[in-house]
N, C-alpha and C positions, 0 to 999 in steps of 0.2 A: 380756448373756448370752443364746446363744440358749435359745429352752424348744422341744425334740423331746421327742416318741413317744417309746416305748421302741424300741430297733433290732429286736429281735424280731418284736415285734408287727409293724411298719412289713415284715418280709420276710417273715412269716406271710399278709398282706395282700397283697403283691404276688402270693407263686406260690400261695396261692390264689384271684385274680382271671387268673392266668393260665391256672390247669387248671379255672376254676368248679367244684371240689370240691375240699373237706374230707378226704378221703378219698386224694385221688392227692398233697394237699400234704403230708399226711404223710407219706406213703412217703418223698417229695424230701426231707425235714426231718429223718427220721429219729424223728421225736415221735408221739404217740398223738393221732385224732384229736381227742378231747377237749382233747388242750392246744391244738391250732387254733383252738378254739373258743374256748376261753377265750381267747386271745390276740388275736382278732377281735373278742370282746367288751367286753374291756380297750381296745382300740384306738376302738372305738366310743363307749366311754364317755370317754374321754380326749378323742375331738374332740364331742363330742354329737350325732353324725348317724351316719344308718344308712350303713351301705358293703354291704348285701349284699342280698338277698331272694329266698327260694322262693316258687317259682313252678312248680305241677304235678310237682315232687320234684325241679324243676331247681334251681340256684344261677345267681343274677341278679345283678348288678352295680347298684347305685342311682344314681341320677345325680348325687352326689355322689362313690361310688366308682369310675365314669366319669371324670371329671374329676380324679378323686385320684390315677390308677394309672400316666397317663405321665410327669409330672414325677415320680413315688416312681421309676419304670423308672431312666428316665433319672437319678438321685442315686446308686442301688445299683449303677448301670454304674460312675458313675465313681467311687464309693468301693473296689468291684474290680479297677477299673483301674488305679486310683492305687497300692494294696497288690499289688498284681503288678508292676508297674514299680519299687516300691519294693524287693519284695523281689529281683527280678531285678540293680537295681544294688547293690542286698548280696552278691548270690552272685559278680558280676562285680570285686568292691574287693579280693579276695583276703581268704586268712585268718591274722591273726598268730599264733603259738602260741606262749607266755610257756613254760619250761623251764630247765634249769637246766644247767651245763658240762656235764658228766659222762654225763647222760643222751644229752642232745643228742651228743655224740660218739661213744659207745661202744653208743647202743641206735636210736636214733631216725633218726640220717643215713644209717646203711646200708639202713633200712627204707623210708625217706620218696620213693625213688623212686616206689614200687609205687603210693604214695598220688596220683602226680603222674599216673602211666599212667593210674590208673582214673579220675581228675577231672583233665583237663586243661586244663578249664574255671577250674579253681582254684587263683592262685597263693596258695603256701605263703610267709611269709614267720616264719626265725624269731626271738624275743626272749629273748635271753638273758641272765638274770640268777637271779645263787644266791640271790636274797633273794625271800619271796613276792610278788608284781603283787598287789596288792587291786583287785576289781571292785567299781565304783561300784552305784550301787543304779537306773542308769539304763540297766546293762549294755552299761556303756565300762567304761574302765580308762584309769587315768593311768600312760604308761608311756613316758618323753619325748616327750609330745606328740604318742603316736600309739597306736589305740585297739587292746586285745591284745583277743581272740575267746576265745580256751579257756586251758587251762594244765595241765602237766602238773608236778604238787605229790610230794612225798616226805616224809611223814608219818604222824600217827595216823590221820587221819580226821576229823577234830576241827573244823573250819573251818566258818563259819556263814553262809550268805545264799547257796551255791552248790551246783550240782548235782554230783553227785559217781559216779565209776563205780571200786572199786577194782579195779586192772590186774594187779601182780604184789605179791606177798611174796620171798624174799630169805633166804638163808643168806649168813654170812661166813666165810673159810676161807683159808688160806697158798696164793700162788700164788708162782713162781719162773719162770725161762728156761729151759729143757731143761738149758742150760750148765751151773747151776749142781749139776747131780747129777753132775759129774766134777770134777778139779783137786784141787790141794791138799787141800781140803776139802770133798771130797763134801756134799752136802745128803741125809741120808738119815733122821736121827729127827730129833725136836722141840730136843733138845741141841743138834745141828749149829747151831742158830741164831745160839750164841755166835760161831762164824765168819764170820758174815752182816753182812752193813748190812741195818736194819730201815728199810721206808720207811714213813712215817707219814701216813696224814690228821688232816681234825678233826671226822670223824663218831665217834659216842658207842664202837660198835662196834671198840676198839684192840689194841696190841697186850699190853696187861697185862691186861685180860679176856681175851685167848685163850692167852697162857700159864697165866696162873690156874687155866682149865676145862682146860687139857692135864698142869696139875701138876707143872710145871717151873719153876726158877726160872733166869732166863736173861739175863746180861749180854750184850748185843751185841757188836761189833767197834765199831760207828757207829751215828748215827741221820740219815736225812736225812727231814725234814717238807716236805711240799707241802700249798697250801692247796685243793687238787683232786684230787679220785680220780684223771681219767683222766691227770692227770701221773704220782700212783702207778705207776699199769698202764704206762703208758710206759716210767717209771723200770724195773721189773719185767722189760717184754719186752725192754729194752737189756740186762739182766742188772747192773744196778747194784746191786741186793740184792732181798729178799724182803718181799713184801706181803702184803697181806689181801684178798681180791679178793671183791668184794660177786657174789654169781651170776645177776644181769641185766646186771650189768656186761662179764663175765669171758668169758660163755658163747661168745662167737665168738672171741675170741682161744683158748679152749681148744680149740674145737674146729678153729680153725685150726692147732693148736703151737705159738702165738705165747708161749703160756703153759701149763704144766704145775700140776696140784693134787698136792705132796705127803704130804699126810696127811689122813686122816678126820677128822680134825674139824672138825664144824661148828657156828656159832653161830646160833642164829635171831637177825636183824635187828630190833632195835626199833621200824621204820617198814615202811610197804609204798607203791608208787606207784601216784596215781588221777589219771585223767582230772578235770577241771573246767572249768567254766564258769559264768556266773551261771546261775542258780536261773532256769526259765522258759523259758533261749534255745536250751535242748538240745535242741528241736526246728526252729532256724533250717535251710535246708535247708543251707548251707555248713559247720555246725558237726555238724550231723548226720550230713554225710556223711563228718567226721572222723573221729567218734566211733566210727563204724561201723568204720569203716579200723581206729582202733588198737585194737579188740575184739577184729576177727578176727587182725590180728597176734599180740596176746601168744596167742590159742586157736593161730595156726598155729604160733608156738612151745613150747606147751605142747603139742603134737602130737608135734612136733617130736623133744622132748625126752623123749615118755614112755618109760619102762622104762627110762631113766636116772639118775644117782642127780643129784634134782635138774635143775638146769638143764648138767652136766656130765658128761663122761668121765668115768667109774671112773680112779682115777692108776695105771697101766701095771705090770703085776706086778714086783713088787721095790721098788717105790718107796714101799712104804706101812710106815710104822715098826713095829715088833715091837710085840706087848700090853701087856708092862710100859712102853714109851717110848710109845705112841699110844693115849690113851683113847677110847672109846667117841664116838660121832658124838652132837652132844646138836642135833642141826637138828630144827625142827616136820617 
């Protein structure tokens, strides 16, 4: 085992043998000149020989710290160089980013250009799976044999050993095709629903808690379940029946017409989505310069969207159900 200095000390020594004052190494160091000192002095005591001496209020070099200061030069070159090189072919390997269907379709791939323009130096590569990626404690990740960099999780907040930034919160709410508010059976209060196909996921947020909060009791036509949201919305914008449409999900299909919101009410979301990564590396510069990216995303969409109700369109006059069929909005 080898036995070194402290690393401090050892680069305390250096650029103050490089500026022969105390004084200007600190500024470099950012520390106070007294911790120089002590560090100097510590360093002296550790090897038993003097490294420094005044001399007429100069600072002198001794000839042992002569002799000590270009092979230390020459180590701190290449411990710098080597952590630069290292970090440069990090930033060059590309970055994977662990996510999950739904989001990845409906929020992330329309945005992910923007992220490719501003770092083109950084391929994006993504991992998708509905189940959470656990980050090792070596900040890898086992993720068929290839190592995932951040992740973007849908939950409490709850998760332990990772750095975490929460992104958005989340209303749930009835979305439909435009189609469906004409034909046969108009779609126009909460009732109409009996003439609907109800499409279903398997988040907590369904369709018996939002009749429940609407006060209706409601036999369907049909049920069709998907084991994915953005199949849902799919199902939805084909006009195959009426969903529940989460409002990070939803928002550019509404605001495209792809989907219409018939009724005010809304649920708050039991989860919210965060950025993650291990605990520590959120300052790599590849992971950083992600993170940066989908901050100011969901702020350009909170921008976006302000003076809106929520992340959506007001539903189109006429299409909102009368008081006694539409209760009050119960959203955060």
């Amino acid at each position: 085992m080898r036995r070194l200095p402290p690393l401090n000390a050892l680069r305390a020594f250096e650029a103050a043998a490089r500026h022969l004052s105390f004084t200007k190494e600190a500024g470099e160091l950012h520390v106070t000149q007294a911790a120089i000192s002590h560090q100097i002095r510590a360093l002296e005591e550790w090897l038993g020989l003097r490294l420094f001496k005044r001399q007429n209020r100069a600072l002198l070099l001794t000839d042992a710290g002569q002799s000590y200061l270009p092979p230390l030069r020459d180590a701190l070159d290449t411990i710098h160089d080597a952590t630069a090189t290292l970090q440069k072919r990090d930033d060059h390997a590309g970055l994977t980013v662990s996510t999950f269907t739904s989001f990845a379709a409906k929020w992330l791939l329309p945005r992910l250009g923007r992220f490719a323009s501003a770092h083109p130096d950084i391929g994006v590569r993504l991992a998708i799976d509905d189940h959470i990626v656990e980050f090792r404690s070596d900040n890898a990740v086992d993720y068929s044999g290839d190592g995932v960099d951040v992740g973007i999780r849908y939950g409490r907040g709850n998760w332990k050993g990772v750095h975490m930034d929460r992104l958005m919160t989340e209303v749930v709410f009835v979305v439909c095709s435009p189609k469906l508010l004409s034909g046969e059976h108009p779609l126009r209060t909460p009732r109409d629903l009996a003439y609907q196909t109800l499409l279903h996921d398997d988040l907590p947020e369904n369709w018996s808690t939002w009749l429940e909060a609407a006060g209706v009791e409601v036999k369907a036509r049909r049920d069709l379940v998907f084991n994915h949201s953005e199949m849902v919305l799919q199902a939805a914008i084909g006009g195959l029946g009426v969903a529940l449409g989460r409002s990070v999900l939803v928002a550019d299909d509404l605001a495209a017409g792809r989907l219409i919101s018939p009724f005010e009410l809304q649920l708050p979301a039991q989860s919210a989505y965060y950025f993650v990564c291990p605990d520590g590396a959120q300052d790599r510069p590849k992971i950083k310069a992600f993170r940066d990216w989908i901050l100011e995303e969901v702020a350009r969409d909170a921008q976006h969207n302000e003076g809106r109700d929520q992340w959506w369109d007001a539903p189109p006059a006429g299409l909102i159900a009368s008081d006694s069929d539409n209760p009050r909005s119960v959203a955060e």
